[in-house]
Residue, then its C-alpha position, 0 to 999 in steps of 0.5 A: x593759799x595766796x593772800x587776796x591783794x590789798x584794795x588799797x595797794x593795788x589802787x596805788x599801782x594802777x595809779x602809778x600805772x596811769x603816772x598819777x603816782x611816783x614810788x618813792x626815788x629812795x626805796x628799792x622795795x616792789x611796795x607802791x608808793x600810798x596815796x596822799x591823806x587829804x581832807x574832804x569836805x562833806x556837804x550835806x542839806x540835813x545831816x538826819x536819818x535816811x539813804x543819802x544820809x547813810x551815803x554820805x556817813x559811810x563815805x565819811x567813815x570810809x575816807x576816814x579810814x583809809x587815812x584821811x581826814x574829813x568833816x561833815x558840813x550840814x545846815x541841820x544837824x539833831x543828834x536825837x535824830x541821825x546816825x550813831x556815827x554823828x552823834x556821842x562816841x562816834x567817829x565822825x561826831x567830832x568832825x559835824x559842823x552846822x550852819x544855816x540852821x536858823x534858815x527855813x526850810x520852808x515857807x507855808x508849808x511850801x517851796x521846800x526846794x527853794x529853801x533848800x536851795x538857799x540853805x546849801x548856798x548859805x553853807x557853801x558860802x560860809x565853809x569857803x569863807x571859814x577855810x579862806x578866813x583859816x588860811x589868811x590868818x596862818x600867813x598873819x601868824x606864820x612869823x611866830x611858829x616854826x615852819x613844821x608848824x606852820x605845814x600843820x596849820x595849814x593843812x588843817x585848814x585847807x580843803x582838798x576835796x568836796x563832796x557834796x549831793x542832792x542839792x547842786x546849786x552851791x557847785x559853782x560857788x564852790x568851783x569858781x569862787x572859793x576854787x574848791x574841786x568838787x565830786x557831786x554825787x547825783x541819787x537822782x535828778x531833782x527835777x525827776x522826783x517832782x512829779x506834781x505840775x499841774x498847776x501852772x503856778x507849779x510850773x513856772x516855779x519849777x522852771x528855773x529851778x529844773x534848768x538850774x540843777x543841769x547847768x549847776x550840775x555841770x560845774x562840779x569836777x566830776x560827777x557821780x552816781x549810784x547805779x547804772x539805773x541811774x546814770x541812764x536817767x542822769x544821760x537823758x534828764x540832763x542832756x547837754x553834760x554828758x558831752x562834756x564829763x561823759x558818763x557819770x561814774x558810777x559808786x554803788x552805795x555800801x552798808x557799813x558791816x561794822x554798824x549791823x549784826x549778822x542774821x540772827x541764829x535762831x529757830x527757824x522763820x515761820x511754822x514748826x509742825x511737831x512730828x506726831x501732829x505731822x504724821x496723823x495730818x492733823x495741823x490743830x496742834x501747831x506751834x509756831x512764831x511768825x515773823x513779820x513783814x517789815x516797811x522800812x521807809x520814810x514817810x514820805x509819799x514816793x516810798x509808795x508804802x501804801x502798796x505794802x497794805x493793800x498786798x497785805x490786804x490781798x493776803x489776808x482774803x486769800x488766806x481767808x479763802x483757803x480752808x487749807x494750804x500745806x497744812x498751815x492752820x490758816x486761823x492761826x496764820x491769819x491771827x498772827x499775820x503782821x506789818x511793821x512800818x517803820x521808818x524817818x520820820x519828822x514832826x518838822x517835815x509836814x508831809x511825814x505828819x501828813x502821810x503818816x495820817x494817810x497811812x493809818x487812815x488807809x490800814x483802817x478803810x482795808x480794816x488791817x489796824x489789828x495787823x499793822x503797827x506803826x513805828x516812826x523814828x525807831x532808834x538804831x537796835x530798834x531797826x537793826x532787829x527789825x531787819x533781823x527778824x522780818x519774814x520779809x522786808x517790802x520794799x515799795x518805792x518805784x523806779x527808786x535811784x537805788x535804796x540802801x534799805x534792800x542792801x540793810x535787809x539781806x545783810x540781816x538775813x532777810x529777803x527782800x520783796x521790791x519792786x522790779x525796776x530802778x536800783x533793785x534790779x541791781x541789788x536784789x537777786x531774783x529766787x535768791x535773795x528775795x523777789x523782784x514784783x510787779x508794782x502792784x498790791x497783786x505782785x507783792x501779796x503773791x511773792x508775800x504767799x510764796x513765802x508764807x507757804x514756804x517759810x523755809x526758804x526764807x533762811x536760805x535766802x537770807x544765808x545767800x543775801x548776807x553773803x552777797x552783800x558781803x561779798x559786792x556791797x561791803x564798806x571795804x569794796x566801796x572805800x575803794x571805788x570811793x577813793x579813787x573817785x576822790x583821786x581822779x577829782x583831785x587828778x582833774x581839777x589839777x588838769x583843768x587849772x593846768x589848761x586854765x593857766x595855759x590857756x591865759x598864757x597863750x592867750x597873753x602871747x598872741x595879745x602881745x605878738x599882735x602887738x608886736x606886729x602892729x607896732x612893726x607896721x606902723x612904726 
């Protein structure tokens, strides 16, 4: 059996292919020539615990392990708060670098997008001036290191590539000031994601800040996105870019396998009905340990986590009207019936604090409090048997751009209900790997009972899902997209300062050929 080709060398030759890449003119060997290793400068708004964090780490670590050398620039960085890969031992801790922390984030309780704003502005300004102020002092000392040396300092020193997200306002700061190329990596527009303007105070703050992340937006080299869900609300939230960089290419976000454990082998997901119990029909002698249901989320009021209680809620009647469903013991069921919520969460972030309160306030008034547990900041093994262990993990956010969460669960072995729009339509297998429901408490407590009911195919599903995500979501798979993403940046700021420089040229020609004919007339 042939070996699978390389993800690596066959990016090398279709890259030769295009005449990006040379072989080398010395080797007789059919071997492509490898990519350069360059440096890329990952900015980040908060270097904590979530999705876009997850991204930009396993981005990072991806880079970093195909030969090049990255570093991780963020305005706040906790290590008792992040990813492991940031903080200790982890590859990546080494290479963090915080400024702007001492900024707020924001000001009475409000205009976090505003500060947020001028934090990554700060940021911007300070990585070009630091790297500008590295290489001026490289020609201020090149006359005392010998030339080797010199190539080394300066590669050090000098940034190849930006990637940056979330926040598009330092863009053209970074393209046109400092002359950095820039890969923005949308997860969704912001404008989209403020959905209160009531007021009309609101509006008038959100004005400017809405027709500044388009134009900033546009700025970047090459733009990128994390599903084709999103690309789609990227061509119509932001109408006059597509024109000029054309759809955005799309880099589906990927776990890194090496961080999680595989599904755990062990006794099966819900009831075992021993054989004697089962041959006289009799379920009072049942024996079982029920998983529980796992809300893996920030605390934040767009993840809709409120939806996961009151499907919650539907269940617990629905199991409380049925004096029997397929010789389950329903007052058992019902007694070790069970919601974890679990998630970031942040005593600096008012709106965790709030929707904490919220959460539990709303688990009190459907009378779950015996049900439902919370777990806030829970530390990586925490999560990680989380995710093995859940009967299912709910997913509840709506028209989310993506959501790493469902990737985390099926790799675990666990389905995954969410909610059928948005990124899990691209992720999730409906019947296979999980279900995608209604977004309503009716639509998860049904998938919720089809499970109870056959708990069985919870293992199936969870078998099928780690394959799945192994197969399409793996950091390899996404190293290799990622990439070539970095290299077609590289590829086209080169093209731009090409056209940049050719156009001032042609430009200097016909100023002086008008000139010339001026002072040929008028002699």
């Amino acid at each position: 059996m042939d070996a699978s080709p390389d993800p690596q060398d066959t990016l090398a030759r279709e890259m030769q292919r295009k005449g990006l890449l040379r072989p080398l003119a010395s080797s007789s060997s059919a071997l492509p020539a490898i990519p350069p290793a360059l440096h890329v400068a990952f900015l980040h708004l908060d270097l904590g615990i979530g999705g876009a964090e997850q991204l930009v780490v396993n981005a990072a670590v991806a880079l970093q392990q195909r030969g090049h050398r990255v570093t991780l620039w963020t305005t706040h960085h906790d290590p008792t708060h992040c990813f492991a890969e940031t903080r200790g031992d982890g590859p990546l801790a080494p290479h963090v670098r915080v400024a702007g922390d001492w900024l707020p984030r924001q000001i009475l309780g409000r205009f976090r997008a505003l500060c947020a704003v001028v934090r990554m502005l700060y940021l911007a300004f300070m990585v070009g001036l630091l790297t500008r102020m590295g290489e001026l002092c490289w020609w201020h000392r090149r006359g005392n290191e010998d030339r080797k040396q010199q190539q080394q300092q300066l590669r050090h020193d000098h940034i190849d590539i930006v990637f940056c997200d979330g926040v598009s306002a330092m863009v053209p700061l970074l393209r046109f000031l400092w002359r950095f190329p820039v890969l923005f990596y949308c997860h969704f527009p912001d404008k989209l994601l403020c959905t209160d303007r009531a007021s009309l105070i609101k509006r008038c703050y959100r004005a400017p800040l809405d027709r500044i992340e388009e134009s900033t937006t546009g700025a970047a080299t090459l733009i990128a996105v994390n599903s084709h869900f999103t690309a789609q609300v990227f061509t119509e939230a932001f109408p006059s870019l597509p024109s000029r960089h054309g759809t955005p290419a799309v880099i589906y976000p990927a776990i890194n396998l090496k961080s999680f454990v595989p599904p755990k082998a062990a006794a099966a997901a819900t009831t075992t009905i021993t054989e004697n119990a089962a041959s006289r029909g009799n379920v009072a002698n049942i024996t079982r340990e029920l998983r529980p249901f796992v809300s893996l989320n920030r605390f934040e009021r767009k993840k809709n986590i409120g939806l996961a209680l009151e499907a919650l809620a539907l269940v617990r009647t629905s199991l409380q009207h049925q004096a029997e469903d397929q010789k389950l013991n329903q007052e058992n069921l019902l007694k070790e019936l069970r919601l974890i919520i679990a998630g970031g969460y942040d005593d600096a972030v008012v709106e965790n604090k709030e929707y904490m309160r919220e959460l539990q306030s709303q688990a009190q008034q459907l009378d779950l409090s015996d049900c439902v547990s919370f777990q806030p900041s829970i530390s990586d093994a925490t999560r990680a048997t989380l995710l093995q262990e859940a009967l299912a993990v709910l997913y509840t956010p709506d028209r989310e751009h993506f959501g790493i969460v469902p990737l985390e669960a099926m790799y675990a072995g666990s389905p995954v209900l969410a909610v059928a729009s948005g990124g899990p339509l691209e992720t999730v297998l409906h019947g296979k790997t999980g279900f995608l429901c209604e977004g309503t408490g009716k639509g998860f407590a049904e998938a919720m009972l089809r499970l109870l009911r056959k708990p069985e195919s919870r293992d199936e599903m969870g078998r099928v899902g780690h394959e799945y995500v192994k197969e399409k979501f793996g950091l390899d798979a996404f190293a290799t997209t990622l990439e070539k993403a970095v290299l077609d940046t590289r590829t086209r700021a080169r093209e731009g300062e090409q056209i940049w420089r050719g156009g001032i040229i042609w430009v200097l020609v016909m100023v002086g050929m008008v000139m010339l004919a001026q002072a040929l007339l008028y002699k």
